[in-house]
C-alpha positions as CSV (number, residue, x, y, z in Angstrom):
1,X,192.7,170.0,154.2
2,X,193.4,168.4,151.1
3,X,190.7,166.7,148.8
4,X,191.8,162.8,146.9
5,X,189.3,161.0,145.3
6,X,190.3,157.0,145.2
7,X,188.7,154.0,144.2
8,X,189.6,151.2,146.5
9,X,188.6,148.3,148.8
10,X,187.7,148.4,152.9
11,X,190.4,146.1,154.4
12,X,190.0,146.5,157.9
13,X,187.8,148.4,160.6
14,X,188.4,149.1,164.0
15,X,186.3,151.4,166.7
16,X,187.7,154.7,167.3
17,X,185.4,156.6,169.4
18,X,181.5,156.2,170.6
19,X,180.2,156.4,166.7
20,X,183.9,156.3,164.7
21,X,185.3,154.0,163.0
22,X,189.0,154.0,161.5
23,X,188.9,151.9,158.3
24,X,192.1,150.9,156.4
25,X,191.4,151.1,152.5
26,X,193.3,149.5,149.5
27,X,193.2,152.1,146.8
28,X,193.7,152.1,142.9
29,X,195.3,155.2,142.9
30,X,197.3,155.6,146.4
31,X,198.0,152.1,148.0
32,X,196.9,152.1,151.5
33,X,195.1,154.6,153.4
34,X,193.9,155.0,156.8
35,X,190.4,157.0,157.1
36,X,188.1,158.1,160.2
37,X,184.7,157.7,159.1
38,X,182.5,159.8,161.3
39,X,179.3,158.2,162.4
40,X,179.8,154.6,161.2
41,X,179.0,153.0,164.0
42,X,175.3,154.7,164.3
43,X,172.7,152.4,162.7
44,X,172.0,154.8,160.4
45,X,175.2,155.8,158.8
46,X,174.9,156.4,155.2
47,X,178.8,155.1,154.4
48,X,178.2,152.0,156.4
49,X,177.6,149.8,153.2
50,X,180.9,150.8,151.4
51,X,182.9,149.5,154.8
52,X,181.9,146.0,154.5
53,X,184.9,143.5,154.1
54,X,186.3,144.1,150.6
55,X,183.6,146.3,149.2
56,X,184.8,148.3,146.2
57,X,184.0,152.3,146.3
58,X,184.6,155.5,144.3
59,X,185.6,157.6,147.9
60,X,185.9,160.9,148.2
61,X,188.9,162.2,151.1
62,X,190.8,164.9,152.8
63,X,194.0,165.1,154.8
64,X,194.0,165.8,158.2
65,X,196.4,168.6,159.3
66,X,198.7,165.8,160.7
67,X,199.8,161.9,160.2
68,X,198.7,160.0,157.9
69,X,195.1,160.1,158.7
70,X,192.4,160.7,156.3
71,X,188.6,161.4,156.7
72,X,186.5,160.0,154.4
73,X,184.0,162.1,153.6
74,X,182.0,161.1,150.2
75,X,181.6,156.9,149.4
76,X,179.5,155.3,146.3
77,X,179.5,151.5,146.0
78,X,180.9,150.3,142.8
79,X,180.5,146.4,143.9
80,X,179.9,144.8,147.0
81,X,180.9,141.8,146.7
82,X,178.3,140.4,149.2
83,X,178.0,136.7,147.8
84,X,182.0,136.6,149.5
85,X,180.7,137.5,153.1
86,X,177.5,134.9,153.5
87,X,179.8,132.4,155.6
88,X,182.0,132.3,158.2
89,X,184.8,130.0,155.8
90,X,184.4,132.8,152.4
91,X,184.6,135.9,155.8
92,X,187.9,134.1,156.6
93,X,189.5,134.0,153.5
94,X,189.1,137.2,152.9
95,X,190.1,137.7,156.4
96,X,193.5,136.0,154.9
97,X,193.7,138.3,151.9
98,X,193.3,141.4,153.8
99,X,195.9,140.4,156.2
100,X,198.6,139.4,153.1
101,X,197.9,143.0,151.8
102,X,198.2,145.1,154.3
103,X,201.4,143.6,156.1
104,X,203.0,143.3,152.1
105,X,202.1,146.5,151.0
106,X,204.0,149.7,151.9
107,X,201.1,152.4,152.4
108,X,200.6,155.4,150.0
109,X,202.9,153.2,147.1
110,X,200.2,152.8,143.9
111,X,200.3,148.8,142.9
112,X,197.7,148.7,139.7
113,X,198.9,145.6,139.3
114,X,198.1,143.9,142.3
115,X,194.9,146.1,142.4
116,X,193.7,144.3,139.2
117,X,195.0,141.1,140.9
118,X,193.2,141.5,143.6
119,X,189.9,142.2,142.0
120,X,190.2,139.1,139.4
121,X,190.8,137.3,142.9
122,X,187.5,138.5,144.5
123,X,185.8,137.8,141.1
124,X,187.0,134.1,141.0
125,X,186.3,133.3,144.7
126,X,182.7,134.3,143.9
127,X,182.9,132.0,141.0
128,X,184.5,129.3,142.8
129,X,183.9,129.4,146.2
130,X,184.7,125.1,145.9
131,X,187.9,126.3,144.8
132,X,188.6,128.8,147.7
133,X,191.7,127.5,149.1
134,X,193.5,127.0,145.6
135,X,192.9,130.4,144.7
136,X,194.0,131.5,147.5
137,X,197.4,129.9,146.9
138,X,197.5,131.6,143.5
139,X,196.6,134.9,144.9
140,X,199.6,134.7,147.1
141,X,202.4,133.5,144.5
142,X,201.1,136.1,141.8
143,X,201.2,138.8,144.5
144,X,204.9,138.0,146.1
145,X,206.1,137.9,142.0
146,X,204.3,141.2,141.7
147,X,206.1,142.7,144.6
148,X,209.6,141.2,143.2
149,X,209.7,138.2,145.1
150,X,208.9,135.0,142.6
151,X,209.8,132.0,143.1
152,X,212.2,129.9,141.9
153,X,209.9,126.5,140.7
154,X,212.1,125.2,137.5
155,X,215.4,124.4,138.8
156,X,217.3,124.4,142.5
157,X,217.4,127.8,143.1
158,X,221.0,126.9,145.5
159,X,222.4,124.4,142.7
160,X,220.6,125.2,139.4
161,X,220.0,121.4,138.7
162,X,216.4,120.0,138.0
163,X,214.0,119.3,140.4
164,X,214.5,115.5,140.7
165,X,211.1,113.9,141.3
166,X,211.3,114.0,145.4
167,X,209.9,116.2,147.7
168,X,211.6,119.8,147.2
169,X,211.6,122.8,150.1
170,X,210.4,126.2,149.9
171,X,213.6,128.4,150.9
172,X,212.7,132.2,151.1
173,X,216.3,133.9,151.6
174,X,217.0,131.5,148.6
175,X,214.3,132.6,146.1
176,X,212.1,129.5,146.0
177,X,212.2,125.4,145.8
178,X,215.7,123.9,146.8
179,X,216.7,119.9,145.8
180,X,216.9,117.5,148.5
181,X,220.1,117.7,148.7
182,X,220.7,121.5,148.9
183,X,217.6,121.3,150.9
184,X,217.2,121.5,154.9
185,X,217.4,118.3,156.7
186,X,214.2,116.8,158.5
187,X,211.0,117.9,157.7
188,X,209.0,121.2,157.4
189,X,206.1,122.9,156.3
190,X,208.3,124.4,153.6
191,X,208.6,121.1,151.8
192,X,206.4,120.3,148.8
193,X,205.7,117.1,146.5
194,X,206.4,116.8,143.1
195,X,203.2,116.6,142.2
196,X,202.7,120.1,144.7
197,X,205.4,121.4,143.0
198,X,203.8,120.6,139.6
199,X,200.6,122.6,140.8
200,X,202.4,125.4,142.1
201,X,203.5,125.7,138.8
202,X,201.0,125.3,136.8
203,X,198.6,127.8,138.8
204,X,201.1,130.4,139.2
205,X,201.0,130.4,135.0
206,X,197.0,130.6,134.9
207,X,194.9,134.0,135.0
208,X,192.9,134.1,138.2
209,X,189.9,132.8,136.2
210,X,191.2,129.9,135.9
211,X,193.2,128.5,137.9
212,X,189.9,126.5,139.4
213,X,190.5,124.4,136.2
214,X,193.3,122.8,138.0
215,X,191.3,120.4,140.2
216,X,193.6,119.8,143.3
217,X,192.5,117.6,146.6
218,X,191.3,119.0,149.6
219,X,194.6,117.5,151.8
220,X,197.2,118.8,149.3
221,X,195.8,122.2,148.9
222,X,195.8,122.6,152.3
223,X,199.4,121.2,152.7
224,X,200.3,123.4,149.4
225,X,198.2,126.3,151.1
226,X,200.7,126.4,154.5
227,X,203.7,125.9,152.8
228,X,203.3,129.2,150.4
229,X,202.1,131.4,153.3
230,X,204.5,130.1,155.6
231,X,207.2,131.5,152.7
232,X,205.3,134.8,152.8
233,X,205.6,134.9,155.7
234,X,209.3,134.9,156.2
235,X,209.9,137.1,153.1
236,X,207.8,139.8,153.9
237,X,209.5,139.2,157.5
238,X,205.6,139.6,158.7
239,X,203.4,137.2,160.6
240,X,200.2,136.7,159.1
241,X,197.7,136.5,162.5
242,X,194.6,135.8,160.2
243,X,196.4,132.2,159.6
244,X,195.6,130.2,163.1
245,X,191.9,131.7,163.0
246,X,191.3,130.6,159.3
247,X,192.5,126.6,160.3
248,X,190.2,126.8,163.1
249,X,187.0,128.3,161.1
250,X,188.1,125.8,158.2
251,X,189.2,122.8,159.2
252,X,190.2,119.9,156.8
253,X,186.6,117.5,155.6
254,X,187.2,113.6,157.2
């Protein structure tokens, strides 16, 4: 079997056997991976700690003879990130995050720059846990532009003209916001305020640090929130199943 050594975050677990685990890592050096981990679910297990939700790890793996299934072998902690798992509403937005990644990415494909995205991400929500939602919405317009699919905010991405000041809609086969006019009729999730439309803008400029500068109200982030991951959603042609769960769990204050 061939040796790789990665550093990464644990994504996902699921039960693979009496004391197995299969874990789905985000790595620096080789995208996504899929690992057993023999033993993890016995009390005792010594890489237990690095398979918490979004713990970083220096990991140690070999190949199996077949698939694409690695066995993870070797794990040190590098940070565990435990201030982001100490509630059921910080559990779920990783939850969310997990979720974007692993239907966006294409496994084995290196990203360093989502990697380093991700990690300023994690390092902000810890910051700014009041901020949770916002940065969540930054997360996912920096990560569809990383992938090659920004969006258009300046101008009509059907017509070219400027945004008037009127509600605009998020088109995804078009690239981003469409006029009013050039927009669909009725109305949708996909459609944002001009003053949502100014935020979207002004957070997708910000590093990940600090984008909790830009103080937005619970309501509109969470109208802001739906609208970019419902565009996500139908450009990565994925359905985000974390979504539902995360409304329930965090439910607007009032």
């Amino acid at each position: 079997m061939n040796g790789i050594s990665a550093r990464g975050f644990t994504l996902a677990l699921r039960p693979f056997s009496e004391s197995d685990k299969i874990v789905q890592l985000y790595t620096l050096q080789w995208g996504l991976l899929r690992a057993l981990v023999k033993g993890a679910r016995k009390p005792k297990s010594k890489l237990a700690p690095a398979l918490e939700l979004f713990s970083e790890s220096d990991l140690m793996l070999t190949k199996k003879p077949s698939g694409d299934l690695y066995l993870l072998t070797q794990v040190k902690v590098a940070r565990g990130h435990g201030d982001l798992r100490k509630d059921l509403g910080s559990i779920t937005r990783l939850q969310v995050l997990a979720d974007l990644l692993i239907q966006a990415l294409p496994g084995t494909e290196p990203h360093p720059e989502v990697y380093h995205l991700l990690r300023g991400t994690l390092e902000a929500l810890e910051a700014h846990p009041e901020a949770g939602e916002t940065l969540l919405i930054a997360f996912a317009l920096k990560f569809l532009e990383c992938l090659g699919h920004p969006l258009e905010l300046s101008a009509c991405a059907h017509c070219g003209s400027e945004l008037p000041k009127r509600p605009v809609f998020l088109v995804p086969h078009r690239g981003g916001a469409l006029c009013a006019d050039c927009g669909p009729a009725g109305t949708s999730r996909l459609s944002v305020s001009p003053a949502g439309l100014g935020i979207l803008t002004k957070i997708r400029t910000l590093s990940m640090d600090k984008v909790d500068r830009v103080k937005v109200p619970p309501i509109q982030a969470r109208a802001l929130f739906l609208a970019v991951m419902d565009y996500a959603e139908r450009t990565l042609e994925r359905e985000l199943k974390t979504i539902p769960y995360y409304l329930t769990l965090e439910p607007l204050p009032g």
